[in-house]
N, C-alpha and C positions, 0 to 999 in steps of 0.2 A: 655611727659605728662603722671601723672601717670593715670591707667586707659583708657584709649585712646579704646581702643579694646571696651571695656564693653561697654564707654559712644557711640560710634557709632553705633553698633547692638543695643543695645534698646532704641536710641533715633531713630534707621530706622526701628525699629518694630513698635513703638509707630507713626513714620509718616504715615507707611504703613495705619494701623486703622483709624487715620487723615485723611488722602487722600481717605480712602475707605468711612466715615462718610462725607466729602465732595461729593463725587458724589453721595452718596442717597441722599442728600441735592437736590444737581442740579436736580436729576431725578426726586423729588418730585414736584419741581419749575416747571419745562418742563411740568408735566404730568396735574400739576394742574390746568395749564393756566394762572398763576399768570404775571401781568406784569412787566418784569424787568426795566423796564425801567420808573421814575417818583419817585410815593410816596412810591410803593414796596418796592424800588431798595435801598433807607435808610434802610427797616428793614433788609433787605438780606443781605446789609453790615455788619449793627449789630449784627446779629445774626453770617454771618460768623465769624469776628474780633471777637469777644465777646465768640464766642466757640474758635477759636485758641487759644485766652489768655490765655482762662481759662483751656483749657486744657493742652498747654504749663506749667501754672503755675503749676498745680499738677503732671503733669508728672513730674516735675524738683523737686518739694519739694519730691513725692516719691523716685527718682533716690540716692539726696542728702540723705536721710533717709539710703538709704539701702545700700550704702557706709560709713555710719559712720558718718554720718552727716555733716560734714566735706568736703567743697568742692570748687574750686577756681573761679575765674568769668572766665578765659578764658574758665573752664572746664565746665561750664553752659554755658558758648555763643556757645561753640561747640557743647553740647545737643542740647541746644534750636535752634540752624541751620541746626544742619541735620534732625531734627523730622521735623520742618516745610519746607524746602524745597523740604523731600520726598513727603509731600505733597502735596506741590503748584506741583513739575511737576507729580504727580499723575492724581490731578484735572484738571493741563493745560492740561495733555494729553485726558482724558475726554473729557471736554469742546471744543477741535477743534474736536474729534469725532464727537460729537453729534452736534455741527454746522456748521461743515463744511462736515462732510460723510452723516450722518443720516440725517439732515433736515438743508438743506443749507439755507430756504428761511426763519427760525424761528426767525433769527436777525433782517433781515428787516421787517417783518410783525411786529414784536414791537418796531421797530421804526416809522414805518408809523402810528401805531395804538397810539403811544405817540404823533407823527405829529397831529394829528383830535384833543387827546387831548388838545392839545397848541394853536392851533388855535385860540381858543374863547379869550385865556389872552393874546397872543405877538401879535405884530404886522407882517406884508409879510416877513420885513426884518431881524426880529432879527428870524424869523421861520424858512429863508433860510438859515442864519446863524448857528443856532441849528443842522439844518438837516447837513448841511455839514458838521460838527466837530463829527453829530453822526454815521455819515456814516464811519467817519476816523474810529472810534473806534470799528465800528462792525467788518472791513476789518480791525483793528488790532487782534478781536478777531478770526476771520479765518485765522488766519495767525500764524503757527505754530509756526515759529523761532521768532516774536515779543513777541509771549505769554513765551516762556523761558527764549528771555533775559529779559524780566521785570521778570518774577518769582523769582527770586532772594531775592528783594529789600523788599516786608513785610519780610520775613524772616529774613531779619540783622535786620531791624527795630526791632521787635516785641522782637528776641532773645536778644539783648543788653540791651530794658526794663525789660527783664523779670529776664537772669542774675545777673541785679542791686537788682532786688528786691528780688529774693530768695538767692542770697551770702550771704550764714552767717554761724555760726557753731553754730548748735541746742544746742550744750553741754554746751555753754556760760551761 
């Protein structure tokens, strides 16, 4: 593939920034008190996905710019997967940092603290329910090796949308 060398180091420069602007994100969340878990936890996604995109998407229009405009989709799904993948295990590795070394007990305190909130609208059962599938997912977030192998999966996602949409040749 032509280019192969280029498109790898600066789409793993562009993750590295990625991955570094992810965990001020995280560290700003953690510091603020903000709770992850509920009506937060929408914007947080948003905001994450919604900067991937879009930074995805500009990183790739500048890439394809500064090759000539000119550029094939496997060679934008290979950008677009190693910039975000640097990322996601950048973040993952963060994120079991900070809650599983640093502050092991910051998971379940907002889950308990989303528990109180739920309360007043679910009923015993659907609350024991909640709590159990939330528990799975804190103990998948302290869990090193589950946070890598999902890390993967936005990253093919996100790169095959995005390849679709900036494939093209500017000179047309």
């Amino acid at each position: 593939m032509e280019h192969l060398n280029k498109i790898i180091s600066d789409s793993a420069q562009k993750g590295l920034i990625l991955g570094l602007a992810l965990i001020v994100f995280t560290t700003l969340i953690y510091v603020s008190g903000i709770a992850l878990f509920g009506f937060a936890s929408i914007f947080i996604m948003v905001v994450v996905f919604g900067g991937e995109i879009a930074y995805t998407l500009i990183m790739e229009k500048k890439f394809r710019n500064s090759i000539g405009g000119k550029i094939s989709f496997l060679q934008l799904l290979v950008y677009g997967f190693v910039l975000l993948i640097v990322a996601a295990l950048i973040s993952s590795i963060f994120n079991y940092v900070l809650y599983s070394l640093i502050d092991p007990t910051y998971l379940d305190l907002q889950v308990e603290q989303f528990m109180e909130n739920m309360s007043e609208y679910v009923s015993e059962d659907q609350l024991y329910e909640m709590s159990s599938k939330m528990e799975e997912s804190v103990h998948d977030m302290k869990n090193l090796g589950a946070i890598l192998l999902k890390a993967w999966i936005g990253p093919v996602v996100i790169a095959l949308i995005m390849a679709l949409i900036v494939k093209k040749d500017i000179n047309e």
